[in-house]
GUKE-617561 format. One record per residue (C-alpha): residue in three letters; z, x, y. Coordinates in steps of 0.2 Angstrom, whole numbers, plus 5000, padded with zeros to 4 digits. Each point is the difference from the previous one (the first is absolute). Example, Ala and Ser with C-alpha at 12.3 -4.5 7.8 and 13.67 -1.06 7.14 Angstrom:
// residues 2
ALA503950624978;SER499750065017;
//
This chain:
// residues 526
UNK548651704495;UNK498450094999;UNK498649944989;UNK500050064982;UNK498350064990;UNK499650074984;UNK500350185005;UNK501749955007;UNK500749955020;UNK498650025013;UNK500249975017;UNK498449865003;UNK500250015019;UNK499750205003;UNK498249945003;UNK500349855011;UNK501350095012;UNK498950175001;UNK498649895008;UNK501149895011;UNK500850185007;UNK498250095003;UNK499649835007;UNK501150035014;UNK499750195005;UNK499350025017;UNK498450075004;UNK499550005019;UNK501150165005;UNK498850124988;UNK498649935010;UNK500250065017;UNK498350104999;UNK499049864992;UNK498949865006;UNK500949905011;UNK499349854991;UNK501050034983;UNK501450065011;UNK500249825006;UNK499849924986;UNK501550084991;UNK501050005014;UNK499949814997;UNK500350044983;UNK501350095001;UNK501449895010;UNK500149904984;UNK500350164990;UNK501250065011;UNK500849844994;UNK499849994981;UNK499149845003;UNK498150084995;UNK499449904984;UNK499250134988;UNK498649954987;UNK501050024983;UNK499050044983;UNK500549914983;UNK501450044994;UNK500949984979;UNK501149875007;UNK500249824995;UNK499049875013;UNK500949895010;UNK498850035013;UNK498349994999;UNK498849845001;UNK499449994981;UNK501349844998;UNK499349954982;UNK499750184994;UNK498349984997;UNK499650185005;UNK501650074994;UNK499649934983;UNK498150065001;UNK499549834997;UNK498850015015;UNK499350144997;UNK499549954981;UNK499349845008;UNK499150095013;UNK499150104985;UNK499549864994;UNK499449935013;UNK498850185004;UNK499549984982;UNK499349835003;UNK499250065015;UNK499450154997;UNK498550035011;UNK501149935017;UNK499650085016;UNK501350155004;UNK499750005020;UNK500549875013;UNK498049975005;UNK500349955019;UNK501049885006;UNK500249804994;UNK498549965012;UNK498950134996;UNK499950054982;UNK501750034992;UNK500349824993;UNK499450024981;UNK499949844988;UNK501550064992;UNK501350005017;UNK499249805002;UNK500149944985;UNK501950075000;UNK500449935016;UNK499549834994;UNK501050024983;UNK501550025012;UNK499549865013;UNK499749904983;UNK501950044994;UNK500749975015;UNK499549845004;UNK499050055015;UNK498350035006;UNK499950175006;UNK500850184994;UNK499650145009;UNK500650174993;UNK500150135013;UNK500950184999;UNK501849965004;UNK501349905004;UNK500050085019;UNK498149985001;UNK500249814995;UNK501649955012;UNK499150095014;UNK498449904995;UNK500749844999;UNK501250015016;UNK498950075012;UNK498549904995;UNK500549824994;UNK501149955017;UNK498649955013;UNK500250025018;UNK501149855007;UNK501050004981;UNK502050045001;UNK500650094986;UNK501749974992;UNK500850124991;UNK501650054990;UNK500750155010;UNK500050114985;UNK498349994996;UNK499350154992;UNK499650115012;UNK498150004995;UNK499949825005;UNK500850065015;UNK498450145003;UNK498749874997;UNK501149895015;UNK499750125012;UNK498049985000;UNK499949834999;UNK499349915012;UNK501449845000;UNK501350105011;UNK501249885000;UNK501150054984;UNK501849934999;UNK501250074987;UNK501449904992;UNK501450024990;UNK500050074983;UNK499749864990;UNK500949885011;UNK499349835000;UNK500849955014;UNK499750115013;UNK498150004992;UNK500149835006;UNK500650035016;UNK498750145002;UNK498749894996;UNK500549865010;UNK499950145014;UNK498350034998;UNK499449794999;UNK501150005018;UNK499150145007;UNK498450004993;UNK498949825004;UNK498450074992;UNK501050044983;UNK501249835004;UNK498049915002;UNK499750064983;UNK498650115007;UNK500850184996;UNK500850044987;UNK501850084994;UNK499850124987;UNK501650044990;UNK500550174991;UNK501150024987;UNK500550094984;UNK500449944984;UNK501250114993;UNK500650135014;UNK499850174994;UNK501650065007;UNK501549895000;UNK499149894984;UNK500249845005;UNK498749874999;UNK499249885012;UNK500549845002;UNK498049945001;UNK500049834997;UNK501349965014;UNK498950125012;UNK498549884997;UNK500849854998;UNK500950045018;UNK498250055007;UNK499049834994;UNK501549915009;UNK499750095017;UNK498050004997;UNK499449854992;UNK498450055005;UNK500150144986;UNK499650145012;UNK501450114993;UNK499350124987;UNK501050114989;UNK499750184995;UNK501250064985;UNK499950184992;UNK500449994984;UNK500050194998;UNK501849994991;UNK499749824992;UNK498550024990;UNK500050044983;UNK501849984999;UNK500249815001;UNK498749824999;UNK498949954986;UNK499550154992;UNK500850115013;UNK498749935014;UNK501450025012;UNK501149885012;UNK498749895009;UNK499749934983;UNK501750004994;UNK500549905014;UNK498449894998;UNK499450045018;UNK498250074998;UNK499449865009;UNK501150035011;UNK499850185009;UNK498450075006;UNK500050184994;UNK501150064987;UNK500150225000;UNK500350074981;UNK500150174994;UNK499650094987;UNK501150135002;UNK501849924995;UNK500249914984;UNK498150044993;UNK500450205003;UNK498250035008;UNK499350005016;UNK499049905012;UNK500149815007;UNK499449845003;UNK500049865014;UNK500049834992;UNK499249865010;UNK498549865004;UNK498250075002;UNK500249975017;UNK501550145003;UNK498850114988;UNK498650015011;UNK501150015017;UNK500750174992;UNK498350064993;UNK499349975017;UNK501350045013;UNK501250124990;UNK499850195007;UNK501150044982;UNK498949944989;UNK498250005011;UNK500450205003;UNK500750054981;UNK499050034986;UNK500349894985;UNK501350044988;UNK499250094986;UNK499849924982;UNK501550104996;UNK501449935010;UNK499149824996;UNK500050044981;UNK501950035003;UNK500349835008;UNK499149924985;UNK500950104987;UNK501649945010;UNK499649825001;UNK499749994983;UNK501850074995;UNK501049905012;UNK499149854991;UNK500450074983;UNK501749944989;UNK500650165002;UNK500150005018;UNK500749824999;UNK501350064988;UNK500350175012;UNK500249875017;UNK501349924990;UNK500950154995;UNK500050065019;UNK500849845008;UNK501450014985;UNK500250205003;UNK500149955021;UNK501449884993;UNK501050124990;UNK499950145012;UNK500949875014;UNK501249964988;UNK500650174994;UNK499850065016;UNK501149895010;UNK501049984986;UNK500650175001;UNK501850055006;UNK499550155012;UNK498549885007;UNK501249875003;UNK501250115008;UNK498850085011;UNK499149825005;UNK501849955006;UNK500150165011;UNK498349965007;UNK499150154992;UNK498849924991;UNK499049844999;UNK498549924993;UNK498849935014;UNK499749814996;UNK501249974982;UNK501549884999;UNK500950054988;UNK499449904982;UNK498849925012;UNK498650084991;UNK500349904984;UNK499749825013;UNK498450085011;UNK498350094998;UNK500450205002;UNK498850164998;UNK500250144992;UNK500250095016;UNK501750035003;UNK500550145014;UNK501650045003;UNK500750005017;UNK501150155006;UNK501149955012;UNK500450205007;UNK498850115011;UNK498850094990;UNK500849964987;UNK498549924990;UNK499450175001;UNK501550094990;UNK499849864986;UNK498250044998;UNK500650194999;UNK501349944987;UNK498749884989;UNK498750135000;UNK501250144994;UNK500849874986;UNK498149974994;UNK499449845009;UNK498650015013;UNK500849865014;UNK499249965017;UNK500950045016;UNK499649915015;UNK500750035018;UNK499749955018;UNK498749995007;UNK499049934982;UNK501449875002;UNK501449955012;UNK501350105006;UNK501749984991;UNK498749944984;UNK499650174990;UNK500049964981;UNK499450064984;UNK498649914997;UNK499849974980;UNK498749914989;UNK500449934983;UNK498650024988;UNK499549924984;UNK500050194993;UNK501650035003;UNK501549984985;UNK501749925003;UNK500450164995;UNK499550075015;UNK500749865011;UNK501550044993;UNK499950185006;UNK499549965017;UNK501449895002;UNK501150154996;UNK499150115009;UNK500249895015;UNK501949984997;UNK500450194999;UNK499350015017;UNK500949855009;UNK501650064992;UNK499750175006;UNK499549935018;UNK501649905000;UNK501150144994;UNK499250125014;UNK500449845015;UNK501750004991;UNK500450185003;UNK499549965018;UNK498850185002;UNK498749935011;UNK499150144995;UNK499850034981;UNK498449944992;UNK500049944983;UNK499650124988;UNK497849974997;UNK499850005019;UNK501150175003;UNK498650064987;UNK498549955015;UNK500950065014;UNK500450154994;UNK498150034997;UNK499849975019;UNK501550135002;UNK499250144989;UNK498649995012;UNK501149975018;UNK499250155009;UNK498349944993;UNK500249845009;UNK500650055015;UNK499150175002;UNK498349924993;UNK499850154989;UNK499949984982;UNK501950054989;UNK499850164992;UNK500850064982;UNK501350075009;UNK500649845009;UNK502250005001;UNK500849914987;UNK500449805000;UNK501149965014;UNK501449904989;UNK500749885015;UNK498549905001;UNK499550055018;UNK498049995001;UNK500349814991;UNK501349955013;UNK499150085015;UNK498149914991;UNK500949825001;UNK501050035015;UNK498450025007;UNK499049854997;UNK501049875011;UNK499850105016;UNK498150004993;UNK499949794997;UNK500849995017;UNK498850105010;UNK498749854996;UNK498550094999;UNK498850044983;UNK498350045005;UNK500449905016;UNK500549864989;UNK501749935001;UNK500749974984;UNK500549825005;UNK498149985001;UNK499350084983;UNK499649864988;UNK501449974987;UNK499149964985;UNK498750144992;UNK500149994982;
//
C-alpha cells in the first residue's frame, strides 16, 4: 500500500529513505590529504556507516504523525501559536534578548511573576523555567544529591538524568529494576545495611524515576516506591525526584501531571516538567520548596552559566499552560486515552497481528491483552519487533505507506528490543488509526510470508527500496569518492543490503565504539 494524495499514489517515504541512505556513506577515504583532526573524526564516524546504524537528521515530511511529541496537537492545530499572538499582543513592549543570566540581569517581572502562576497551580512553592528538559534533569541530578546522599534510580532513567549523575558529588548511585518494587526494596535495604550515616538518618537517599517511560510507555508505580522507602527510612531521608516530561499535560487536575494525579506533591522533592510534550512548545520547569530553588540558583553550573530564557520561549509556556487548562484541552486528553484504547483494540484484534504475536514477530512492551480497559495506560504504544533490524524495515514500510513511525534499535535500547516507537495524538482520526493498523499488518504479513518461504535473505519490499540506495552508490562507499551519473545499474539480488547487515554483527562483536563497549553505552536517550 503506498499513501494516496489529491494528485494520486505517492510514495511518502522517498524523502525518509534518501536521507537514511546518505546518512550512511563514508567519508574518511576522500580525506587522506586533509587535517588529520577531521580525518579522525570521521573515521569514528564512519564504522557506524559502514553499518547502516548512522542516525540522520530527517526534515518534515506530508505524512500522518505518529511520532512526534505534540501529544494533544496543540501546535498541529495552531492553537499555540494563536495563543502565543495573543500573548505578544498583550505584551507588546517585552524585551526580545535574554539580558544575562538569571543572577545577573536576565530575570524580567514577566519570567517571575509566570513562575509563581505555575508554583501557584501546582501546589508548590517554587517553579523555575529554564531552557530545556536536558538543562533541568542535568540541573536537578547533578546539584540536588549532596555528598554522602545515595541515589536510587529506575535503570531506565532518561538518559539526561543519567548525565546530570555523572557530576554529582553523591558517587554512590544504585540502579534498580524497571519499576520493580521488590528489588527497589531490596536495593534500598542495601544501602540502610551499608551506609551507617544514611541508616543514622544523617545522609540522605535520593530516588529517580519517571512517570510515564518514554520508550516502552509504562507508567511508575510511585505510590508503592515511596510507601516502600518511608518503611525502610522512617527518618524521611528518602527524597524523590520524578520527570514528568511525558506525564504533564496529559493527565491530573487540569493536566498538572502525575504527582498530582496520584495525590503525591507532598510527597516528592522535585518534580521535572516540560513544555515540549503535550503543550507543543519548548522549555521546563523544576518544581520544588524554596529551599531546592535557591540550592540550584546558587550551586547549578546549568543555570548560573546560561542566560535566561527569553520572553519568547516563556510567552510560549504561558500560552501553553493556559490551553492545557482550557475545556478544550480537557475534552482533547479525553479523546486521547479513548483513541489509545481503540488503537489496542483494533490492533490486537486483527488476524495478521494475532498470527504474527503467536509466531513471536511482534509484541507490545507492557499490555496484556484487554488489560488496558482494567489499568492506567498512555498513549505511548511502541511496537516491539522481535527480528534483527527488523524495526528498521517497518519504519521503511510506514513511511512509504504515509505514517512517519520512530524506530529505535540498540544501543538507544537493549539488544533483542528494537521497536517502532509510536505516539497517539489527540490530533489524530480513528480514520487514521485505522490505516496505521493496516499499514502495520501488510508489513507483518509480508514478513511472515518472507520467513515462510525460508530466503534468509530477501528483504521486504520498503527496505529493498533503502538498500538499494546504499547499492547505487557501493563504489561511493567503499572507494570514498562520490557516485557519478554514470554509476552501473541496480544490482537485482540484493547483494550491497546482504553484505551491509551481514556486516554489523562482526561490527557489535568487536566491542569497541569510540572506545566504548556497546554493553557500557547507556540504554535510554530519548
Amino acid at each position: 500500500m503506498v499513501a494516496k494524495t489529491a494528485e494520486g499514489t505517492k510514495d511518502l517515504g522517498a524523502q525518509w529513505r534518501e536521507e537514511w541512505a546518505a546518512a550512511q556513506k563514508v567519508k574518511a577515504p576522500s580525506l587522506k590529504n586533509s587535517s588529520v583532526f577531521y580525518r579522525n573524526i570521521e573515521e569514528e564516524l564512519d564504522l557506524p556507516r559502514k553499518q547502516g546504524l548512522s542516525f540522520p537528521i530527517h526534515l518534515p515530511s506530508h505524512t500522518v504523525d505518529f511520532s512526534t511529541c505534540d501529544v494533544l496537537g496543540m501546535t498541529h492545530t495552531g492553537a499555540l501559536r494563536e495563543e502565543f499572538l495573543k500573548e505578544l499582543d498583550a505584551n507588546p513592549n517585552f524585551y526580545m534578548g535574554a539580558g544575562g543570566s538569571r543572577l545577573l540581569d536576565g530575570t524580567t517581572t514577566y519570567q517571575d511573576n509566570f513562575e509563581k502562576e505555575l508554583a501557584e497551580l501546582m501546589g508548590i512553592e517554587s517553579a523555575l523555567v529554564v531552557h530545556s528538559g536536558y538543562t533541568a534533569n542535568q540541573a536537578i541530578f547533578s546539584t540536588v544529591p549532596r555528598s554522602g546522599d545515595v541515589i536510587v534510580y529506575d535503570e531506565l532513567m532518561h538518559a539526561t538524568a543519567l548525565s546530570g549523575m555523572k557530576i554529582a558529588l553523591a558517587l554512590d548511585q544504585r540502579p534498580f529494576r524497571h519499576n520493580n518494587v521488590d528489588h527497589f526494596i531490596e536495593v534500598m535495604e542495601g544501602v540502610k545495611e551499608s551506609n551507617p550515616l544514611v541508616k543514622a538518618g544523617k545522609r540522605c537517599v535520593i530516588v529517580g524515576v519517571e512517570s510515564y517511560y518514554s520508550m516502552d510507555g509504562d507508567i511508575c508505580p510511585l505510590k508503592e516506591l515511596i510507601e516502600a522507602a518511608k518503611d525502610i527510612f522512617p527518618h524521611g531521608n528518602a527524597q524523590f525526584i520524578v520527570d514528568e516530561a511525558h506525564s504533564f499535560g496529559v493527565c491530573g487536575p487540569e493536566g498538572t501531571g502525575f504527582v498530582r494525579e496520584q495525590g503525591l506533591t507532598d510527597e516528592v522533592a522535585v518534580t521535572m516538567v516540560t513544555f515540549t510534550k503535550a503543550l507543543g512548545g519548548c522549555g521546563a520547569a523544576i518544581l520544588s520548596n524554596n529551599t531546592i530553588r535557591s540550592l540550584l540558583t546558587t550551586q547549578a553550573k546549568m543555570f548560573i552559566c546560561s542566560v535566561a530564557p527569553p520572553f519568547t520561549l516563556v510567552a510560549s509556556c504561558r500560552a501553553g499552560i493556559r490551553l492545557m487548562r482550557s475545556q478544550k484541552f480537557q475534552e482533547a486528553r479525553e479523546y486521547l486515552h479513548d483513541l489509545t484504547v481503540f488503537y489496542l483494540d483494533t490492533l490486537t484484534s486483527h488476524p495478521v497481528y494475532k498470527k504474527a504475536n503467536k509466531k513471536g514477530l511482534v509484541d507490545l512492551p507492557v499490555h496484556e491483552d484487554g488489560a488496558w480497559h482494567e489499568v492506567p495506560i498512555t498513549h505511548i504504544v511502541p511496537l516491539w519487533i522481535r527480528r534483527n533490524k527488523a524495526a528498521l524495515y517497518l519504519a521503511f514500510h510506514l513511511t512509504r505507506d504515509g505514517f512517519n513511525g520512530c524506530n529505535i534499535m540498540f544501543p538507544i535500547v537493549p539488544k533483542g528490543e528494537d521497536r517502532v516507537r509510536l505516539f497517539i495524538h489527540a490530533h489524530n482520526t480513528k480514520e487514521e488509526v485505522k490505516a496505521l493498523i493496516d499499514s502495520i499488518a501488510a508489513w507483518l504479513q509480508e514478513m511472515m510470508d518472507i520467513e515462510a518461504s525460508g530466503d534468509k535473505n530477501k528483504l521486504p519490499s520498503a527496505a529493498r527500496l533503502a538498500f538499494e540506495l546504499l547499492e547505487k552508490d557501493k563504489e561511493a562507499i567503499e572507494n570514498g569518492k562520490e557516485a557519478t551519473e554514470n554509476t552501473k545499474p541496480v544490482s537485482k539480488d540484493n547483494s550491497g543490503a546482504k553484505n551491509l547487515m551481514n556486516g554489523i554483527s562482526s561490527f557489535k562483536n568487536s566491542g569497541l565504539v569510540n572506545g566504548l563497549k556497546f554493553g557500557e553505552l547507556p540504554t535510554r536517550m530519548f
